[in-house]
Every structure is written in C-alpha cells, then in structure tokens.
PLY file of the C-alpha trace (Angstrom):
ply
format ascii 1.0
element vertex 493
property float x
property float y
property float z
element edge 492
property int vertex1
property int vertex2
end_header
-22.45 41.95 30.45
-25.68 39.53 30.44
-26.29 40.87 26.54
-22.06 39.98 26.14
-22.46 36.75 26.96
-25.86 35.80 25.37
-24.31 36.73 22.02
-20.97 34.52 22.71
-23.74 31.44 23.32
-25.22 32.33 20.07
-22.00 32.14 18.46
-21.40 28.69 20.54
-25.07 27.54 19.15
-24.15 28.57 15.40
-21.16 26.30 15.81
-22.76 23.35 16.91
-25.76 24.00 14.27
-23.03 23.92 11.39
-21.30 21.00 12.94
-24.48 19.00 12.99
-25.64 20.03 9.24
-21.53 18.98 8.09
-22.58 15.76 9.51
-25.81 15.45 7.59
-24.13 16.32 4.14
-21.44 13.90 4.80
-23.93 11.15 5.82
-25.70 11.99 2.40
-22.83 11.35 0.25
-21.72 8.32 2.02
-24.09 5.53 3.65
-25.75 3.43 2.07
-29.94 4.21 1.41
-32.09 1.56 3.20
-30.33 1.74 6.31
-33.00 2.61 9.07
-30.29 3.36 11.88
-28.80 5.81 9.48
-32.04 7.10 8.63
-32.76 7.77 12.18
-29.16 9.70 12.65
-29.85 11.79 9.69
-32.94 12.72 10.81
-31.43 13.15 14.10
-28.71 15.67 13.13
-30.53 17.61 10.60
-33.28 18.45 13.53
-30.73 19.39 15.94
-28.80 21.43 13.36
-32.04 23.35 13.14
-32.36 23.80 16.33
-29.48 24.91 17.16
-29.13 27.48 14.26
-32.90 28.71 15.83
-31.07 28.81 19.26
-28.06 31.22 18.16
-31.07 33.28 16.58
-32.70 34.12 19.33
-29.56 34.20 21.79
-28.12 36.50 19.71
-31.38 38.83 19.16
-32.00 39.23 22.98
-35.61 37.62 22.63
-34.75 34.43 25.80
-34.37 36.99 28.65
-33.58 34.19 31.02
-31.36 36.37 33.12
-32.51 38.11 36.50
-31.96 42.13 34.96
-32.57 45.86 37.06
-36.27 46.44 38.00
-37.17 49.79 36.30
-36.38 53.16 38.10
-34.22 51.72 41.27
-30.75 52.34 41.63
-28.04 50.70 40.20
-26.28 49.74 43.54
-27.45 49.54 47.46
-30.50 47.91 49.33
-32.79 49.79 47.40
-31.56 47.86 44.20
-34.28 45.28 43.28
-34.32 42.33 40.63
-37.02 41.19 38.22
-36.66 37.70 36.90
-36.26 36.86 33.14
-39.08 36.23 31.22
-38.71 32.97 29.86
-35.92 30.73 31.65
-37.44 27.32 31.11
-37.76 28.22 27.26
-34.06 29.76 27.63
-32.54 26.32 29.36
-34.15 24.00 27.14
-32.67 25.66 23.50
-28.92 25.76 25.93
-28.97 22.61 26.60
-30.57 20.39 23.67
-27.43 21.84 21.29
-25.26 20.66 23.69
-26.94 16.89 23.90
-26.40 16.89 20.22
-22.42 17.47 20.64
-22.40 14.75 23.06
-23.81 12.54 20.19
-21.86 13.91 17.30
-19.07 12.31 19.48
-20.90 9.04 19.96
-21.28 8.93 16.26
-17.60 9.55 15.48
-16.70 6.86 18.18
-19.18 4.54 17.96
-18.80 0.86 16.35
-21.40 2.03 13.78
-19.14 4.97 12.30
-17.07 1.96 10.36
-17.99 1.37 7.41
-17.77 -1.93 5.76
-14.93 -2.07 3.60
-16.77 -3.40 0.33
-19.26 -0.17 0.53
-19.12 1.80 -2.42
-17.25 -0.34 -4.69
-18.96 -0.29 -8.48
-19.97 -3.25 -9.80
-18.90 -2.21 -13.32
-15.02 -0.93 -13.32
-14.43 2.57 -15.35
-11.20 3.72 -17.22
-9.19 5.96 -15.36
-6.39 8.39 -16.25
-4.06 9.71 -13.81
-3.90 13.40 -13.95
-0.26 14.97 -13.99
-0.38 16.43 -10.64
-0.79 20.49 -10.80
2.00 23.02 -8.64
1.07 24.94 -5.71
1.74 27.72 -6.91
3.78 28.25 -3.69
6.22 30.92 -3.25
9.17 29.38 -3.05
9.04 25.97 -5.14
7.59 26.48 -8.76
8.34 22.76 -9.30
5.88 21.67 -7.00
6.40 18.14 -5.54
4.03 16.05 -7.73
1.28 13.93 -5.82
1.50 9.92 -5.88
-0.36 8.40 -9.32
-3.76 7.08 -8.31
-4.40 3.08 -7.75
-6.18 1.63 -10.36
-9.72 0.74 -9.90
-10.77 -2.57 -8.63
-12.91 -4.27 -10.47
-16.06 -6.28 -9.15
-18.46 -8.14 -11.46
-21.94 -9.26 -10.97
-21.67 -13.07 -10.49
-23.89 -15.09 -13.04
-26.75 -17.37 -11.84
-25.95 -20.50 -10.75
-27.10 -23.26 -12.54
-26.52 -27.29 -13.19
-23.37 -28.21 -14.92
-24.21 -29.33 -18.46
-20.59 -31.45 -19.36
-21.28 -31.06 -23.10
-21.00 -27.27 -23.32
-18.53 -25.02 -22.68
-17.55 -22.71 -19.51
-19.67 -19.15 -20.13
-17.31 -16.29 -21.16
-17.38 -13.79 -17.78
-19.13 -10.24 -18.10
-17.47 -7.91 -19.75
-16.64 -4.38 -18.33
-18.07 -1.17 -19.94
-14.40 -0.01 -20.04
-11.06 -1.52 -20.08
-8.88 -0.86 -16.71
-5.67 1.27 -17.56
-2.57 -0.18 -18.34
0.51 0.87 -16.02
3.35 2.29 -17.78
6.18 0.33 -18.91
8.82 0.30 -16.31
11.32 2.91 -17.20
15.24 2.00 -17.38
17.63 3.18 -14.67
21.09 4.02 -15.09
23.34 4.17 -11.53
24.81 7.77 -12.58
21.33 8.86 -13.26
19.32 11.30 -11.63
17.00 10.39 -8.61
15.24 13.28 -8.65
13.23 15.21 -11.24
14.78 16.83 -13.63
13.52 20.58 -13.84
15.84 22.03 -15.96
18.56 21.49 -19.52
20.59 23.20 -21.20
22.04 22.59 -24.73
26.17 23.56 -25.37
26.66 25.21 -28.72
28.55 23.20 -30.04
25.55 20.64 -29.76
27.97 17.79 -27.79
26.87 17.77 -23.91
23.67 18.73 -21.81
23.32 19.86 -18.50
20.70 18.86 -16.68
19.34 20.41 -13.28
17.55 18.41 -10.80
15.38 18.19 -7.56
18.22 15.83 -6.31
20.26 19.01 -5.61
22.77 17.93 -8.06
24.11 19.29 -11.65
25.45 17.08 -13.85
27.22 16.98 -17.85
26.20 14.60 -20.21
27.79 13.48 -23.56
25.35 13.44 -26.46
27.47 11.86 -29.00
28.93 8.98 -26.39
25.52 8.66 -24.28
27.17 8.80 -21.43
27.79 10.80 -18.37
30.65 12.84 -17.97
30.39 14.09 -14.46
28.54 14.88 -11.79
29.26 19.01 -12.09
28.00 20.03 -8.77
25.64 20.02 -5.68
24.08 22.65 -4.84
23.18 23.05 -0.56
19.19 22.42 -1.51
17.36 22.04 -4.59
19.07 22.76 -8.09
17.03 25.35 -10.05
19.02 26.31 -13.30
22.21 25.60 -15.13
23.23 27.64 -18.09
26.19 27.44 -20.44
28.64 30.78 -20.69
29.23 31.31 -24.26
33.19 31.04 -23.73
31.69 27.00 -23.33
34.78 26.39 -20.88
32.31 27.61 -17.87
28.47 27.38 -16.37
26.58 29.34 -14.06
24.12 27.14 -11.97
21.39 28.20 -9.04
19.68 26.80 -6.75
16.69 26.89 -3.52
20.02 27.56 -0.62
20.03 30.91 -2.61
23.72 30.67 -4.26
24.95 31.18 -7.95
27.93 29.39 -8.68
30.25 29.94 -11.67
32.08 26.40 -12.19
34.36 25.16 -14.67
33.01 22.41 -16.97
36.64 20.82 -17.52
36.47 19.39 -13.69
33.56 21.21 -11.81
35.86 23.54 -9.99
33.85 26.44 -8.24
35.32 29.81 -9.44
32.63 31.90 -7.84
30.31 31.46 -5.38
27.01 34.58 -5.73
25.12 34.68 -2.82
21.66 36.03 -2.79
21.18 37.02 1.22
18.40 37.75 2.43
16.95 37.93 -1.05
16.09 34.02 -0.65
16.65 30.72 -3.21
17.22 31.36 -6.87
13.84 30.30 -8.65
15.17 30.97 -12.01
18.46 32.48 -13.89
19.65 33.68 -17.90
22.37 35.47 -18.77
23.01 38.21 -21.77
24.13 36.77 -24.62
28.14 37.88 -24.08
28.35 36.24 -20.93
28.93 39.65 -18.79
25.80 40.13 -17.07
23.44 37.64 -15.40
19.60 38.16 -13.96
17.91 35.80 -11.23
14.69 35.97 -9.91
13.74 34.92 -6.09
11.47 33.39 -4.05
10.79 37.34 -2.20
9.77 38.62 -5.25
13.02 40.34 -5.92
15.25 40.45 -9.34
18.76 40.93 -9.21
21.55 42.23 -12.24
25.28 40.36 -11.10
28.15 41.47 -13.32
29.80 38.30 -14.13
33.22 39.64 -14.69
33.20 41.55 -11.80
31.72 38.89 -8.96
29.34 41.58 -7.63
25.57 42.85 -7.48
24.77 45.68 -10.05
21.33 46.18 -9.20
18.65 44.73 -6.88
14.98 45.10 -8.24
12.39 45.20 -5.56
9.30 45.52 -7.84
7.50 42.02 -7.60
5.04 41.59 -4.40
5.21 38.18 -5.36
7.59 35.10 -5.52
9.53 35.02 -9.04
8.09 32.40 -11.92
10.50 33.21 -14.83
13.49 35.31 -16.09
14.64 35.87 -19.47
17.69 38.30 -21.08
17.08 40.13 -24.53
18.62 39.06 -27.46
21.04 42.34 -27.12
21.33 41.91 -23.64
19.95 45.44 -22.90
16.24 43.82 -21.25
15.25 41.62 -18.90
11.81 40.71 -18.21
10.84 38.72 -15.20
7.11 37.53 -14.15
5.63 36.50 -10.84
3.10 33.50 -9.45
0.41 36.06 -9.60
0.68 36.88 -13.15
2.55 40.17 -13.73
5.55 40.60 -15.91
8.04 43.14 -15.41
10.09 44.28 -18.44
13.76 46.26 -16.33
16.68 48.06 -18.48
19.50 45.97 -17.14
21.89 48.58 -16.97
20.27 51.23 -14.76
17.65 49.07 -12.98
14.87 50.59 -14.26
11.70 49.27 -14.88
9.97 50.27 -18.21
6.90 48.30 -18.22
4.78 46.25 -16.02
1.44 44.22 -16.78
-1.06 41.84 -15.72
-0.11 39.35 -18.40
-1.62 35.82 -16.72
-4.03 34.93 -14.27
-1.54 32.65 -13.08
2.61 32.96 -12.82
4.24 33.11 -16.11
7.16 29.85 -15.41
8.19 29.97 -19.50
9.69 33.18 -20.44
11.47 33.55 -23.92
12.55 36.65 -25.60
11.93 36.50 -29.72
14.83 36.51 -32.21
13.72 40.30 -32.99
14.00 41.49 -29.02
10.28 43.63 -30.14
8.17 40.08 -28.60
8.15 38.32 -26.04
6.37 34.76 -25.36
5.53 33.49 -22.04
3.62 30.37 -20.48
1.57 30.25 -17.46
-0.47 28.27 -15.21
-3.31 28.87 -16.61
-2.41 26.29 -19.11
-2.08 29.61 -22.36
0.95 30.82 -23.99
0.60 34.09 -25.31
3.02 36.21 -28.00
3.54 39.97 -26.42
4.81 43.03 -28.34
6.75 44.50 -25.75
6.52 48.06 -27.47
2.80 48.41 -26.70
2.45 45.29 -24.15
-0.42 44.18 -26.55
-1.32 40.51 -26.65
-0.33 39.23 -30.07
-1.50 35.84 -30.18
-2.24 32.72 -27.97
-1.74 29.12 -28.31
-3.72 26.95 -26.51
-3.55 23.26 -26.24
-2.08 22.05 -22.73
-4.30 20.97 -20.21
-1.58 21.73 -17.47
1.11 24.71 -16.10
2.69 25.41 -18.83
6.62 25.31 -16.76
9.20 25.62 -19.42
9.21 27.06 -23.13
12.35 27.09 -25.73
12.80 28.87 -29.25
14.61 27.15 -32.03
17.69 29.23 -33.40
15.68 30.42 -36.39
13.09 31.21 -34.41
10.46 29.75 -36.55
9.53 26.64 -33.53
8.63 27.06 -30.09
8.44 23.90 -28.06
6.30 24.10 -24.77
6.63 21.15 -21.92
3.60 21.13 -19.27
2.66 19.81 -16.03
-0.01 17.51 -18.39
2.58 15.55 -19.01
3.35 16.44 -22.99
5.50 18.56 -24.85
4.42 20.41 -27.83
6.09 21.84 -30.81
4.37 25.15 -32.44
4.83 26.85 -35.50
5.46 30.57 -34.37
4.65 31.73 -38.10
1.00 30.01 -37.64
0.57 29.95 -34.14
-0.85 26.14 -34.85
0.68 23.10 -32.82
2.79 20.69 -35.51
3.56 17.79 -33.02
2.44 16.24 -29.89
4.98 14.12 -27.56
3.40 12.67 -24.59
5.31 11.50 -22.07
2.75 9.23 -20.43
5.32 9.30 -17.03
4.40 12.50 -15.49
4.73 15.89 -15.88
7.39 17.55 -18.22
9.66 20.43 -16.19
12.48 21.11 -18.80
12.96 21.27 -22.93
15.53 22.00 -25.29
16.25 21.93 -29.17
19.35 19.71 -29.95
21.68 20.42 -32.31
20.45 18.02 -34.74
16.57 19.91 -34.24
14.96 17.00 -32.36
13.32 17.80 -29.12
14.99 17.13 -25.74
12.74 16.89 -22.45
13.35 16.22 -18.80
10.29 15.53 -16.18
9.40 13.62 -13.27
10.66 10.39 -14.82
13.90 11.21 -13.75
15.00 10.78 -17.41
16.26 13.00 -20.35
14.84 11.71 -23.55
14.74 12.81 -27.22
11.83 13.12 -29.81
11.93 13.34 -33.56
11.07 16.99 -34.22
7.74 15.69 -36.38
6.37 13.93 -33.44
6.26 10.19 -32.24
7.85 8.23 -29.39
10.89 9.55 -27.93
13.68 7.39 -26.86
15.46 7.83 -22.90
18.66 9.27 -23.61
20.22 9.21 -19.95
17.62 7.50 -17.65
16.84 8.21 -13.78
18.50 6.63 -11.43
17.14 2.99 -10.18
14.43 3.28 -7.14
0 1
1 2
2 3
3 4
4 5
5 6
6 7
7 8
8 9
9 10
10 11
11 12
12 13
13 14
14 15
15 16
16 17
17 18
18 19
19 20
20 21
21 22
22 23
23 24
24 25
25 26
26 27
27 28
28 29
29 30
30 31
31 32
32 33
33 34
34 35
35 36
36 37
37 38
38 39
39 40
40 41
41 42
42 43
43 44
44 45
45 46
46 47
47 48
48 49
49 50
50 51
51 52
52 53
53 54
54 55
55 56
56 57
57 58
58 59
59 60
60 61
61 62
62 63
63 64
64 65
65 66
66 67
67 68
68 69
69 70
70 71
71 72
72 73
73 74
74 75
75 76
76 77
77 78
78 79
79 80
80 81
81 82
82 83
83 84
84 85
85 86
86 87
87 88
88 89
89 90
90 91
91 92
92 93
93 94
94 95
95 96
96 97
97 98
98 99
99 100
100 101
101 102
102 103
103 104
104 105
105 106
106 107
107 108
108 109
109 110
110 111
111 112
112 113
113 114
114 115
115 116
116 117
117 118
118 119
119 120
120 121
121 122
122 123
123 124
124 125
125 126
126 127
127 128
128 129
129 130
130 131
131 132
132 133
133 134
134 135
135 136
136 137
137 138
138 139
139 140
140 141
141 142
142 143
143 144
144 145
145 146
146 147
147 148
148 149
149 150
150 151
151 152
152 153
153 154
154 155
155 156
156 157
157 158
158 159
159 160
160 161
161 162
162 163
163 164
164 165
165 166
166 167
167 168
168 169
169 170
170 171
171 172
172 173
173 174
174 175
175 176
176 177
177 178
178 179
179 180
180 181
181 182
182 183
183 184
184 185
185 186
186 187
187 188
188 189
189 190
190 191
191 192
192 193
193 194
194 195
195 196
196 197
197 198
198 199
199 200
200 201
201 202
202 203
203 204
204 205
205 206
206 207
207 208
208 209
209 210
210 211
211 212
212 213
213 214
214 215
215 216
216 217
217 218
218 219
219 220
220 221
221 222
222 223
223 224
224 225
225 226
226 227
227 228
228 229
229 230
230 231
231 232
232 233
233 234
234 235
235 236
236 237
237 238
238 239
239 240
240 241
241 242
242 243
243 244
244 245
245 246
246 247
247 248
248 249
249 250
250 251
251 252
252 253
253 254
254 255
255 256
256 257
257 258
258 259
259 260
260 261
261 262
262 263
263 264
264 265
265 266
266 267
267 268
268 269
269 270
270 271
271 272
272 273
273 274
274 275
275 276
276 277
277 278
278 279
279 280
280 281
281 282
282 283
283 284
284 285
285 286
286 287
287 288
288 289
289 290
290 291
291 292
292 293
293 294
294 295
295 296
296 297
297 298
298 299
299 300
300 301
301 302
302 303
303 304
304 305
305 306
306 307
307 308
308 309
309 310
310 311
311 312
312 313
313 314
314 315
315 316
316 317
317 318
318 319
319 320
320 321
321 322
322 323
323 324
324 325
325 326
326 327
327 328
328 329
329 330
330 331
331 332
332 333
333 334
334 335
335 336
336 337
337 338
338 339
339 340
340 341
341 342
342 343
343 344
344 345
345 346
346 347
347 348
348 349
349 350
350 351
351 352
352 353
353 354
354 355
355 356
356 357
357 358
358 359
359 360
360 361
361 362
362 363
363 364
364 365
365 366
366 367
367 368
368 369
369 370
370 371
371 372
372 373
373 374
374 375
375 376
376 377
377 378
378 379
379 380
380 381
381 382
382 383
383 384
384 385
385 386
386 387
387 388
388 389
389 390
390 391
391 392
392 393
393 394
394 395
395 396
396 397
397 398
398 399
399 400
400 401
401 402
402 403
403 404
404 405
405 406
406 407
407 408
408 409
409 410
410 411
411 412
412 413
413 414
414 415
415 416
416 417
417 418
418 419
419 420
420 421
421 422
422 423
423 424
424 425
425 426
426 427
427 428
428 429
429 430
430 431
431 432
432 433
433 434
434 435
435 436
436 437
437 438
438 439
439 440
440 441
441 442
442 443
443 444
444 445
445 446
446 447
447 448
448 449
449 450
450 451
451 452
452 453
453 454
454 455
455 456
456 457
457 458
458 459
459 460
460 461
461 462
462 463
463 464
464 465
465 466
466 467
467 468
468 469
469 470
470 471
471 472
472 473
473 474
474 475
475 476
476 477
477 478
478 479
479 480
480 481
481 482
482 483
483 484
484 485
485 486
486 487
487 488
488 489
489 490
490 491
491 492
C-alpha cells in the first residue's frame, strides 16, 4: 500500500515538474529580456521544475522510505508486531512539500497584477506584408466543407519616431520612414444580390443545354439560375441541414439534390415540386452524390463511411456498401454507368460494380481524403484530388499511378473534365482554380479568387470556367486565364 501510494505522489510530482517547465517555455517566448522580476520567476520555475521532476524520481524508485514499514522477522499482525521508522523522513517531507509551494505560486503568477502584459509589448517597429491563408478543412467526418476560419487583421504598423529637432521655416516637412514592406490591401468589397446565396457555395452543376446552373450551398438551400438572363429563377429547395450536391437528370425536366439531414430528393425543375424523398437512415448525411449517365441509378457516399446504389426509377435501395472505415470524401459514376468509385478522408478509394455491389478494387491512393473524383472519357482512368494538395491520373485496370499534377497549395475539394476530355479544371481550398491540360499534365491558366477558398467548378457551355467558394458568389473566367467576372453574387451581409 505505502509503495501504491509513493508512486501516485511521483506521478503528482511529475505533474507539477511539467507544469512549472510549460511555464518557463512560455515565459521564454513572451516577456520582454531586461526584466529582473521576470528573471527572478524564470529562474524560479525552472528550479522548481527540477525539483520536482527529481522528486517523482525518487518517489517513484522507493529510495525516500519516509514511511514507518514491518521490523524484519515479526509477525504481520498482534502485539508481537513491531515498527521501524523510515529512513529519511525529513529528506522525504521537504521534496513533498517544496513542489507543492511552487503550485501555490504558479497560481500567484497566473493571478497576479504582474501576469498582464502591457498592451504595446511585442508590436514590431517595422510592419511586414501579410497574406491571409485560405483556411484548411478538418478533415472531420461529417463536414468536408469545413467552416473556414475568420481572415487575419492586418498588421499595425509602428514607426520609429525621428529626432526632434528646431523648426527650420525655409525647408520642407521630412518625408516619414518608410516600411520594409507595404501592408496588404483588403479586397474589394464584393456585390450582393438579395436572391443570392448567404452561405458558401460548395457545389454547381451545368444543364446540357448550357442555359441554367444549380448551385448548392452551406445556407441549406438549392437554387436555379439563368445564364443567358443573369438572373435567378428560383429558389429550388431547402434541404433540413446543409446542402451537399445537386445534379441535373439527363431527361433536364428533373434534379436530384443531397444534403447533411441525410435525404435525397428528386424535384422537378419546372416549380421545385418534391417527387421523391430518399432517405439514408441510419447511414447518416449525404457527403457527396453522381448518377449514371441514363439517369436510372444513383450512388451517395456518407458521413459512416458507407456507399449506397438507389434505383431511381424504382424509389428504393439496391445495394448498401459497408467497405469504408472512414467518412466518405467523393463519389463518381463511370462513363457506362457500370462503376462507381468512392474515396474516404483517410485516403483509400474504392472502385464497386454497381450492379451486384461488389467491390473490385481498393487502394491507398492519398495520404489525405480524395474530395475530387472524376471518371475519364475512356472509363480505363480515373483522376482524383486530395488534401494533400496532388491530383493524380489512375489506371483503374492495374490501380497504377499515371501521373500527378501539382500546383495548389491547398485541399484540392472539387475537380471537373471538359466534354472532350482534353481540360481538367481543379478549385482548392488556396483559394484558386486551375485549368490543366490532361494531354501534358502542365497547368495552362491560373484564376485566383483572392476571396477565399474555391468549393465548386464547372465548364460552361461556351468553355469558360465557372466557380463557386466562400464568397458566396458564382463567377465566370475566360478559359485562358484572367479576372473572372461575379455572375450571381452572395447575398448582402
């Protein structure tokens, strides 16, 4: 029992020791050199945290036998039991105690007046150009369009005040120091439209006749836009929680849209009338949806890891995949509609026959979840983009990396193939899209957003580049690269 709790005061000790070295690194990075009370508290804490790592030590190694144990050959119960004292119980009280004097002032020090610092420490005297980052996605495992963080404040800037001297009326004021590097320039303030979305905008889809766009969106809601007029047409649904996907049947009279509450609905573009409500269960939100090419068959993938076939026709499940451990990234349909492949957060793709369920191959492919997933024009490749900022080119008969394009600095979250299959344009969490010759593999244009990250692209019919993002906005690019115009801004603040 004695030896018990010795070794739970060591662990006590090892505590405090840690706490008191945290407190010395902190103090390190933070207050000012020069200052002799701080001195005197580093020097302080940095001792004790020595001391008290000494004191676990030897509390947990059994060498302070402070406690009274069993004299030697005398029975363990009864008169003729007999005590010896420990060996060393002044040494034994004084490494107990002195750990426990420096809690008491790692709480004065937290508490005390002298803990605030002044509110001018740290500032540099010389301001630096900074870039907000486009913030990155947890890759959590239900939301791969991570909430992205607040834009950092710009630096203040503090200059060294010249010397002062007598006024001389006949020459002019000095010119004030100049800064090693300009401050950054806030972005232009972005138009608003009332009918806008006020969320961001994480997913579009193109009609084929090239006329309207549906856009998905944070804000829960789906909504049809007209190309040609610029306008808004409606407002095609709400979905219970966040709106994932919206896709285009190729009858164009209906859409399939999914969301985070779990539920594929088939609605009718001529007034938003729900036809069909799919509900996932217990197979949790919708993280991403395609559908074959006829319009018969659809494939989600969900936040439990799980991919499900629906026949489309029919209202009902055909098949529910359990092979992901992880939440689902991306889904895609083969050209033929005979595949599907889905990947996960963690990296793996999964290529499934749709018809009987079965899965035919499964890889590693990223070290992070694969969110773009297109099949190519052929069905034989398949290209995919991941959070660890790659794409990569796949020949699905040998699962073989083919080739990899590199050139985001962010999560690569949505990818989309022009009809000839000859461009693929990538839009990142770095806040640019990109447009890639697939013959080359080298990038052709750049568009840069410079208003967050990028969560949705599409080709429009005319071959310029549509994006949607954290703006809140859908604009369009010319397909050669430059600045893109807002084609159906966010809604106003």
């Amino acid at each position: 029992m004695n030896r018990f709790v010795d070794r739970l005061l060591a662990m006590l000790l090892l505590a405090i020791g840690m706490l008191c070295f945290t407190r010395v690194y902190f103090a390190l990075g933070g207050e000012g050199a020069g200052d002799a009370f701080a001195s005197a508290r580093l020097a302080f804490f940095g001792t004790a945290g020595v001391f008290s790592a000494l004191a676990a030590l030897l509390f947990w190694a059994g060498l302070l036998p402070g406690r009274s144990t069993l004299a030697p050959k005398t029975p363990l119960f009864g008169r003729g039991a007999e005590l010896q004292p420990g060996g060393r119980p002044r040494l034994r009280r004084l490494f107990a105690v002195v750990p426990f004097l420096a809690v008491l002032a790692l709480v004065a020090d937290q508490l005390g007046p002298w803990s605030r610092q002044p509110q001018d420490a740290g500032k540099s005297l010389i301001a630096e150009q900074t870039v907000p980052s486009a913030p990155e996605s947890q890759e959590v495992t239900s939301a791969p369009a991570p909430e992205p963080e607040a834009a950092p404040a710009s630096p203040s800037e503090v200059a060294l005040a010249p010397p002062v001297s007598p006024p001389e009326p006949a020459l002019a004021p000095a010119a004030p120091p100049q800064t090693v590097g300009p401050l950054p320039q806030a972005p232009p303030p972005q138009p608003t439209q009332p009918d806008g979305h006020r969320e961001p905008v994480v997913w579009l889809a193109v009609a084929s006749d090239g006329h309207s766009i549906m856009s998905a969106s944070t804000d829960r809601t789906i909504k049809l836009w007209d190309i040609d007029g610029k306008r808004l047409i409606r407002t095609l649904g709400i979905h219970k929680d966040m709106a994932r996907t919206a896709l285009f049947l190729p009858d164009g009279a209906r859409a399939l849209t999914a969301g985070d509450d779990g539920e594929i609905v088939l609605r009718q573009l001529a007034d938003g009338a729900v036809l069909h409500v799919f509900s996932s269960g217990q197979n949790g939100g919708v993280n991403k949806l395609a559908i074959s090419p006829d319009g018969k068959r659809a494939v989600s993938g969900h936040d439990t890891g799980r991919v499900i076939v629906w026949d489309i026709e029919k209202g009902s499940v055909l098949h529910v995949m359990p092979g992901h451990d992880w939440s689902i990234s991306g889904v895609a349909v083969s050209p033929d509609g005979t595949r599907a492949i889905s990947g996960s957060i963690e990296g793996t793709l999964k290529l499934w026959e749709i018809d009987t369920g079965k899965q035919l191959r499964s890889w590693h492919g990223h070290e992070r979840g694969p969110y773009g997933v297109v099949f190519t024009a052929d069905g034989r490749h398949l290209i995919t983009g991941s959070g660890d900022y790659t794409i990569k080119l796949w020949d699905l008969d040998s699962g073989r990396e083919v080739r990899r394009l590199e050139g985001h600095s962010g999560t690569v979250y949505a990818l989309a193939l022009s009809t000839d299959g000859k461009r693929l344009l990538s839009g990142s969490l770095d806040g640019t899209a990109r447009l890639w010759d697939m013959e080359t593999g080298s990038e052709t244009a750049l568009f840069d957003s410079r208003s967050g990250p990028i969560y949705a692209v599409a080709f429009a019919a005319d071959g310029t580049v549509l994006t949607g993002g954290y703006d809140r906005t859908i604009r369009d690019w010319p397909a050669g690269g430059g600045d893109g115009v807002v084609l159906f801004a966010g809604a106003p603040d």
